[in-house]
PDB file of N, CA, C and O in Angstrom, chain B, residues numbered from 101:
ATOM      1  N   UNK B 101      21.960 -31.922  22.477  1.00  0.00           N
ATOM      2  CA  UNK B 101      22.101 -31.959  21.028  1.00  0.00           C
ATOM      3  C   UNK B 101      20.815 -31.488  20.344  1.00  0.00           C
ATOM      4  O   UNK B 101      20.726 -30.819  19.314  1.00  0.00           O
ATOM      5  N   UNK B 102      20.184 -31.797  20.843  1.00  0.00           N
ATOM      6  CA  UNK B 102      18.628 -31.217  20.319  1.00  0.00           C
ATOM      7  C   UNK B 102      18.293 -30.014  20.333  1.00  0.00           C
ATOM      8  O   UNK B 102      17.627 -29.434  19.475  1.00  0.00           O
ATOM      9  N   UNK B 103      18.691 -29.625  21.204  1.00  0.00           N
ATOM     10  CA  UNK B 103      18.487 -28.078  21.609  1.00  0.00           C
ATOM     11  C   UNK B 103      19.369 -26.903  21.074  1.00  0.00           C
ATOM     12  O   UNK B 103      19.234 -25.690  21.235  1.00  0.00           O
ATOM     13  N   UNK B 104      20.322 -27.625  20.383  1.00  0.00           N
ATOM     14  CA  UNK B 104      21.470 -27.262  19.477  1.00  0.00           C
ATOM     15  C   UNK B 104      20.679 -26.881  17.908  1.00  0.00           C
ATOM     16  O   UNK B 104      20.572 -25.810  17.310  1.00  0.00           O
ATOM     17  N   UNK B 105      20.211 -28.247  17.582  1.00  0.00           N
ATOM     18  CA  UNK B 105      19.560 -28.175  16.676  1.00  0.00           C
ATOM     19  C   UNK B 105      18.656 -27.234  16.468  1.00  0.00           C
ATOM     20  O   UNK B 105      18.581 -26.458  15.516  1.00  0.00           O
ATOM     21  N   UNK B 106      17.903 -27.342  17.490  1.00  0.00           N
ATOM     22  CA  UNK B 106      16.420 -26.261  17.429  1.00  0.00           C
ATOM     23  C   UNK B 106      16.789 -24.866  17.120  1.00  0.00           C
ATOM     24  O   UNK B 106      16.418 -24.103  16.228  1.00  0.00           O
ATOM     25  N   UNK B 107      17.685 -24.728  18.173  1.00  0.00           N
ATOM     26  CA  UNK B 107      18.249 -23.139  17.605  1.00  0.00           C
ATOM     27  C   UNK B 107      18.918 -22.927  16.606  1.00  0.00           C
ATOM     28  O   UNK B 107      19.174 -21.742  16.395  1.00  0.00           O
ATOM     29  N   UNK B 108      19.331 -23.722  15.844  1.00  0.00           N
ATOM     30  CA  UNK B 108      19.993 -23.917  14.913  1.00  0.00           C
ATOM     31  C   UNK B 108      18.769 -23.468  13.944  1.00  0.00           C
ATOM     32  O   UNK B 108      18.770 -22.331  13.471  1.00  0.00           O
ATOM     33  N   UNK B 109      17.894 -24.238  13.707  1.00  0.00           N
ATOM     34  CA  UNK B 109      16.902 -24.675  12.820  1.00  0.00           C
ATOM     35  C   UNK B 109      15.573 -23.249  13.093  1.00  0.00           C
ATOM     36  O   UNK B 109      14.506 -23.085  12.503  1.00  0.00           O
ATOM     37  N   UNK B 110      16.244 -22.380  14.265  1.00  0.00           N
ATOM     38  CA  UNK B 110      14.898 -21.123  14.440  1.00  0.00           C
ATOM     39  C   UNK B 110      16.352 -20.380  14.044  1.00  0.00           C
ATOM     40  O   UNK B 110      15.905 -19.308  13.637  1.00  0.00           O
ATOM     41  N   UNK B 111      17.078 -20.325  13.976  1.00  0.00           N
ATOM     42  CA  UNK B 111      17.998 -19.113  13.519  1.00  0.00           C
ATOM     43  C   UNK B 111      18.301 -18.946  11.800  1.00  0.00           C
ATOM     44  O   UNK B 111      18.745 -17.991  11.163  1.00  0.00           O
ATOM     45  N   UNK B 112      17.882 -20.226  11.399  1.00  0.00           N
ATOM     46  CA  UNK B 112      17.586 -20.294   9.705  1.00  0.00           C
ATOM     47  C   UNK B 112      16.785 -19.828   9.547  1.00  0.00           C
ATOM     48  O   UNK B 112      16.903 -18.789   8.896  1.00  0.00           O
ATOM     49  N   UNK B 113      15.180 -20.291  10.081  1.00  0.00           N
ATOM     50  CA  UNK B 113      14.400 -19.752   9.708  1.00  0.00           C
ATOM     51  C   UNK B 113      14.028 -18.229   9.947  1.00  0.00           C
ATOM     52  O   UNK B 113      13.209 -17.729   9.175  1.00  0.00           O
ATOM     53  N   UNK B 114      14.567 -17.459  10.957  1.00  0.00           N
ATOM     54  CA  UNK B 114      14.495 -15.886  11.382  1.00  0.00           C
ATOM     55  C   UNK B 114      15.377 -15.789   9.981  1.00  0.00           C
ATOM     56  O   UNK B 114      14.852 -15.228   9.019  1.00  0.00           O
ATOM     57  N   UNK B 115      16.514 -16.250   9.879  1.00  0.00           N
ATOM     58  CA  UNK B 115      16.885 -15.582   8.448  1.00  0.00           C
ATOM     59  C   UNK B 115      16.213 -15.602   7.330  1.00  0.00           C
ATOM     60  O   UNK B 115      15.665 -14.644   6.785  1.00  0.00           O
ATOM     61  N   UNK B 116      16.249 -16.597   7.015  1.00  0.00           N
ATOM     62  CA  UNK B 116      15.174 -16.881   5.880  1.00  0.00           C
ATOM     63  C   UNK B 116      14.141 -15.529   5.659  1.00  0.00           C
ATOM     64  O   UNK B 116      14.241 -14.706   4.749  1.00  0.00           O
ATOM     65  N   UNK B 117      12.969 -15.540   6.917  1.00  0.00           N
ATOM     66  CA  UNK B 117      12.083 -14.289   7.039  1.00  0.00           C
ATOM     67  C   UNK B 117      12.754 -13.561   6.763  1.00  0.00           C
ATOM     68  O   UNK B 117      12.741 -13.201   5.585  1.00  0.00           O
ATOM     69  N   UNK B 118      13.893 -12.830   7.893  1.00  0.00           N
ATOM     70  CA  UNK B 118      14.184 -11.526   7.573  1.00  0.00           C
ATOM     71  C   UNK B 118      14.718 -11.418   6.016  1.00  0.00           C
ATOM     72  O   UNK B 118      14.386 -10.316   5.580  1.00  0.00           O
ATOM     73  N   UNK B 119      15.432 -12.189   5.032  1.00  0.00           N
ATOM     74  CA  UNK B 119      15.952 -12.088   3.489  1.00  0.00           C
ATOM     75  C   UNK B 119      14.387 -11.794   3.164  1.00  0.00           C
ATOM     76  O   UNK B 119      14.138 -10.643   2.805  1.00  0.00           O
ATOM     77  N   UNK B 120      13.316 -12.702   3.251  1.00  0.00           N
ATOM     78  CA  UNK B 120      11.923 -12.288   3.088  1.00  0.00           C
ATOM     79  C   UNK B 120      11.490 -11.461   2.611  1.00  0.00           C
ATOM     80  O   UNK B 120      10.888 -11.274   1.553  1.00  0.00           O
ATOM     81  N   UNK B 121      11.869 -10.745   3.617  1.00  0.00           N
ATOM     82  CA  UNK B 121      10.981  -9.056   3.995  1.00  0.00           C
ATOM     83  C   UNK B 121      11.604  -8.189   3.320  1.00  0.00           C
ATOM     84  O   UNK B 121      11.073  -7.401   2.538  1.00  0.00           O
ATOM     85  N   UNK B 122      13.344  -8.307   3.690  1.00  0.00           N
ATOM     86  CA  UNK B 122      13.935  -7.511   2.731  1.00  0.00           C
ATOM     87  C   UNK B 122      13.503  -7.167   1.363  1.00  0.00           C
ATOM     88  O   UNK B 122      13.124  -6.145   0.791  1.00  0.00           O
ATOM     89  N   UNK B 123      13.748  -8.691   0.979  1.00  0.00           N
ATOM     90  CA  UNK B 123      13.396  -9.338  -0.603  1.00  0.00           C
ATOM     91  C   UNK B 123      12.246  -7.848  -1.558  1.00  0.00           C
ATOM     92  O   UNK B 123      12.474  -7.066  -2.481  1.00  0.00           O
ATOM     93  N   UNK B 124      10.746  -8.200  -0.432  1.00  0.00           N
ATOM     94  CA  UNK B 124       9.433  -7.627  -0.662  1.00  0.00           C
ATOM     95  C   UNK B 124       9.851  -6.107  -0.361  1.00  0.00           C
ATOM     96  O   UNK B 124       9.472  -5.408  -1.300  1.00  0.00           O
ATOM     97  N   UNK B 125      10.329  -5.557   0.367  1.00  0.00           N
ATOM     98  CA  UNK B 125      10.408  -4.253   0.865  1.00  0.00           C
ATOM     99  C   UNK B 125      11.026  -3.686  -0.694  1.00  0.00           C
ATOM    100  O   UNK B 125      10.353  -2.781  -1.186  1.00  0.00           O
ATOM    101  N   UNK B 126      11.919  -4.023  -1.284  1.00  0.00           N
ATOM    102  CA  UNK B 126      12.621  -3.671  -2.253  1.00  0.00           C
ATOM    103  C   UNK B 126      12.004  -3.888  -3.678  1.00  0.00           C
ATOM    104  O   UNK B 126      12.393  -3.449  -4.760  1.00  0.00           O
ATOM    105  N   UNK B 127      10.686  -4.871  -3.308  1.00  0.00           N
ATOM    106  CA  UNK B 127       9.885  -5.069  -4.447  1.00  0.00           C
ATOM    107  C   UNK B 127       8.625  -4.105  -4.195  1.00  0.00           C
ATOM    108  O   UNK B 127       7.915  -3.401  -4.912  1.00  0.00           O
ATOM    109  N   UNK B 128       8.665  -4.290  -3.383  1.00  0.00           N
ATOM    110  CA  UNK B 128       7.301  -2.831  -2.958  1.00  0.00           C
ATOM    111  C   UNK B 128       7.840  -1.368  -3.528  1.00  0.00           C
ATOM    112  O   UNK B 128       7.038  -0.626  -4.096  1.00  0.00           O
ATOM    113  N   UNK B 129       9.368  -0.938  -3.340  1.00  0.00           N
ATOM    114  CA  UNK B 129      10.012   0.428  -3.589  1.00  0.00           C
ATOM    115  C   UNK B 129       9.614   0.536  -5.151  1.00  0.00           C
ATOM    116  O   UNK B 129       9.131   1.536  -5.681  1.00  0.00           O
ATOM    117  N   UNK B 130       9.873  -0.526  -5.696  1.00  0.00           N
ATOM    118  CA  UNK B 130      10.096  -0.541  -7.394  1.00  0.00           C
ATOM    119  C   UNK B 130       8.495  -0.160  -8.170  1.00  0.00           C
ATOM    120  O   UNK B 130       8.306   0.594  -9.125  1.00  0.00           O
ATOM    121  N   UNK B 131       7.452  -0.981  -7.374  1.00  0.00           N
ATOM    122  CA  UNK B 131       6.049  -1.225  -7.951  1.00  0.00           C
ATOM    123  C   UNK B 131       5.611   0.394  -7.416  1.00  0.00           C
ATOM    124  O   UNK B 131       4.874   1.162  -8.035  1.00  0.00           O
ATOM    125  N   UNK B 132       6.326   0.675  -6.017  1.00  0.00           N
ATOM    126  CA  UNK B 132       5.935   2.225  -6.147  1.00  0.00           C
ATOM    127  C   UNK B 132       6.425   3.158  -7.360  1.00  0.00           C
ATOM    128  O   UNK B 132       5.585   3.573  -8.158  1.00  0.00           O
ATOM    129  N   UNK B 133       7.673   3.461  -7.490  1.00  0.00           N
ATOM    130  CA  UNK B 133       8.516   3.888  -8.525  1.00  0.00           C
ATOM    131  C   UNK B 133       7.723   3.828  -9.852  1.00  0.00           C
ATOM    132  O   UNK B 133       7.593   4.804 -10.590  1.00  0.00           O
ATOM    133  N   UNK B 134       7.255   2.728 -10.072  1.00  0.00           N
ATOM    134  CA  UNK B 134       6.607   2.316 -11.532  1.00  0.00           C
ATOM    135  C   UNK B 134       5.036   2.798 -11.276  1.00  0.00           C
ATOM    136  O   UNK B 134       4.484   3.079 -12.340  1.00  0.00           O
ATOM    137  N   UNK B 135       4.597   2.880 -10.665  1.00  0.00           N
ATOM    138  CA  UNK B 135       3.108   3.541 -10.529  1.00  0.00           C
ATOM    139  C   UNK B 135       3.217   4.934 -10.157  1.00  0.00           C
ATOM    140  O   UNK B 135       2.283   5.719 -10.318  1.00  0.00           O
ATOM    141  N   UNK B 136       4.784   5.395  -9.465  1.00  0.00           N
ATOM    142  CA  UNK B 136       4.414   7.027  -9.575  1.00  0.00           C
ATOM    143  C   UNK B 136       5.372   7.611 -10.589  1.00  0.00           C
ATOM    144  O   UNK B 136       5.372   8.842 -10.630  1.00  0.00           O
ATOM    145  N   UNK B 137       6.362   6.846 -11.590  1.00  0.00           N
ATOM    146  CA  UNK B 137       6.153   7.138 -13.066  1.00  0.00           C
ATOM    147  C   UNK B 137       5.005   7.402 -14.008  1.00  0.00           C
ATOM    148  O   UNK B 137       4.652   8.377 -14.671  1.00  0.00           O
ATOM    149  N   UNK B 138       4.463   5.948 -13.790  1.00  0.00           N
ATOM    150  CA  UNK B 138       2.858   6.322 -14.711  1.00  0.00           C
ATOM    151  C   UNK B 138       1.994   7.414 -14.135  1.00  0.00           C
ATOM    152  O   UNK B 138       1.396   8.088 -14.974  1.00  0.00           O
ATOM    153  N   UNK B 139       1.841   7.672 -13.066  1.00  0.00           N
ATOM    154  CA  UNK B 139       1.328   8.704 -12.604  1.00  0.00           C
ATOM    155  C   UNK B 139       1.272   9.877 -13.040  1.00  0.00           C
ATOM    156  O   UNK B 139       0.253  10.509 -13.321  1.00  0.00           O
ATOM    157  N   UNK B 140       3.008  10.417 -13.159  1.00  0.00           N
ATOM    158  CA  UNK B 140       3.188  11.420 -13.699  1.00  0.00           C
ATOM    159  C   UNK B 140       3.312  11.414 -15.558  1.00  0.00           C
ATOM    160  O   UNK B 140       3.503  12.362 -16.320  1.00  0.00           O
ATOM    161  N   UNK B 141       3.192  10.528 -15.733  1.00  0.00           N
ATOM    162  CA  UNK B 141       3.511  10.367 -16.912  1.00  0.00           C
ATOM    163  C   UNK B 141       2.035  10.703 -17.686  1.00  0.00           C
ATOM    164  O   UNK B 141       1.876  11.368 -18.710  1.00  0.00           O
ATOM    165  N   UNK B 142       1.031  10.038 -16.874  1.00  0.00           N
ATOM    166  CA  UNK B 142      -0.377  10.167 -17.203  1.00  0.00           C
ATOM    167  C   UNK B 142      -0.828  11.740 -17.055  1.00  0.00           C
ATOM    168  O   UNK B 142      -1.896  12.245 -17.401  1.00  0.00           O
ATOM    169  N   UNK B 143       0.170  12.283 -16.511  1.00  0.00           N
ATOM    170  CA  UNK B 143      -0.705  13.635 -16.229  1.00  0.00           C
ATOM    171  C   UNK B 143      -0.093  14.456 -17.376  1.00  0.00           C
ATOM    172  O   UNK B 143      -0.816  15.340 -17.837  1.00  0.00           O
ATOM    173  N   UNK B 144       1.364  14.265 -18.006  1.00  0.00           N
ATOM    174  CA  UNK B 144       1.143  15.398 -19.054  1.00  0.00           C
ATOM    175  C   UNK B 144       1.114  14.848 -20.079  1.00  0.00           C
ATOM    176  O   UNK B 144       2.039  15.113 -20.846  1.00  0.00           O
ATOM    177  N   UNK B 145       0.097  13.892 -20.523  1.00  0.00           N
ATOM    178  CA  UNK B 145      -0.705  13.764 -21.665  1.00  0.00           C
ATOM    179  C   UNK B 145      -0.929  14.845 -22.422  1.00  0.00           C
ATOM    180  O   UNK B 145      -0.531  15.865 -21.861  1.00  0.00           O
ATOM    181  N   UNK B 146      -1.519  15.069 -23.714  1.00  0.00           N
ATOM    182  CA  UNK B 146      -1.738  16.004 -24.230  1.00  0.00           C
ATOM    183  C   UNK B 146      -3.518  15.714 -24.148  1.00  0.00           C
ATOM    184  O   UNK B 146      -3.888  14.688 -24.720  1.00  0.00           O
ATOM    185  N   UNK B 147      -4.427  16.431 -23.579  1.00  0.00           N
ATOM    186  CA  UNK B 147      -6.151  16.117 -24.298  1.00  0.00           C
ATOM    187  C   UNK B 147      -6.409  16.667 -22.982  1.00  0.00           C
ATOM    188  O   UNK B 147      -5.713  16.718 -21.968  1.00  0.00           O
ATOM    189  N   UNK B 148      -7.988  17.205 -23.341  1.00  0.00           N
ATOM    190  CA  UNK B 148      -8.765  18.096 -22.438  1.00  0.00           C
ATOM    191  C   UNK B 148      -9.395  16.781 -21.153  1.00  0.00           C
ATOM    192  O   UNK B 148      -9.404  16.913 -19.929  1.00  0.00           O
ATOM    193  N   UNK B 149      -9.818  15.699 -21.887  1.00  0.00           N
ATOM    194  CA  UNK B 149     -10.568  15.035 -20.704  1.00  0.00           C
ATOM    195  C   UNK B 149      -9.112  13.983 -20.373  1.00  0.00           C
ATOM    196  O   UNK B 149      -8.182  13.513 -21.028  1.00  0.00           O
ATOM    197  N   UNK B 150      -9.672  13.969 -18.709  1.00  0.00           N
ATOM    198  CA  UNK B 150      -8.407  12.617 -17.593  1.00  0.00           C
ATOM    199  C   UNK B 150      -9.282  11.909 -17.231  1.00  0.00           C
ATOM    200  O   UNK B 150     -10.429  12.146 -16.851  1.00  0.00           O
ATOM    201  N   UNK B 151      -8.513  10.678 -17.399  1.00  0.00           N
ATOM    202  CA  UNK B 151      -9.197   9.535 -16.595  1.00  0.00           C
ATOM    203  C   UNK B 151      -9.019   9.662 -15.212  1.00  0.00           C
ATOM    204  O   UNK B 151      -8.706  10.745 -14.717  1.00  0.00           O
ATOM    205  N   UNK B 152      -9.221   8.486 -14.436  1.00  0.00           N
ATOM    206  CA  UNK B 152     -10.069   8.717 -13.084  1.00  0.00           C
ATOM    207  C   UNK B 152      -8.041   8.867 -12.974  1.00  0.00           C
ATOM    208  O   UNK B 152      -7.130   8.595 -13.756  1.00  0.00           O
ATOM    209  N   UNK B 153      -8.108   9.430 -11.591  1.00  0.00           N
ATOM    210  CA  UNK B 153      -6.713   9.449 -11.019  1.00  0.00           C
ATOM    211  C   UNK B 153      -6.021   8.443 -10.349  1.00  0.00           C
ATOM    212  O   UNK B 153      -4.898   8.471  -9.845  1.00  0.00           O
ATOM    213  N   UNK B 154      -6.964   7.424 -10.423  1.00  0.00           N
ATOM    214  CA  UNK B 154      -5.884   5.826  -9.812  1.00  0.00           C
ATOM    215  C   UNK B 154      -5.913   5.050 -10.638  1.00  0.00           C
ATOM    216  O   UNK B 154      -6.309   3.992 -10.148  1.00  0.00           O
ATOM    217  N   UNK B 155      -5.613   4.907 -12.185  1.00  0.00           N
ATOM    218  CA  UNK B 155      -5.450   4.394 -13.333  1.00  0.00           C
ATOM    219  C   UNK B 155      -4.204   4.169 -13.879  1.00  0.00           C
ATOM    220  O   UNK B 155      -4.102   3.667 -14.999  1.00  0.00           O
TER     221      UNK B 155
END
């Protein structure tokens, strides 16, 4: 019965992680998306001087 449990209780938690990772992987895509919007967005500004290029 215990040993039931245990695997029970490591097969939640592997899920758990893996929803995790998913979770972040899909939050990482977006924060990219949104920084290589501004990116490009920063570049056709209108003005002679650019700020530094990781701004």
């Amino acid at each position: 019965m215990l040993a039931l449990v245990l695997v029970l209780l490591l097969a939640l938690l592997l899920f758990g992680a893996g929803f995790a990772i998913k979770v972040l992987w899909w939050i990482a895509v977006a924060v990219f998306v949104v920084w290589l919007l501004g990116f490009i967005a920063r570049g056709t500004t209108a003005g002679g001087s650019r700020g530094r290029w990781y701004r």
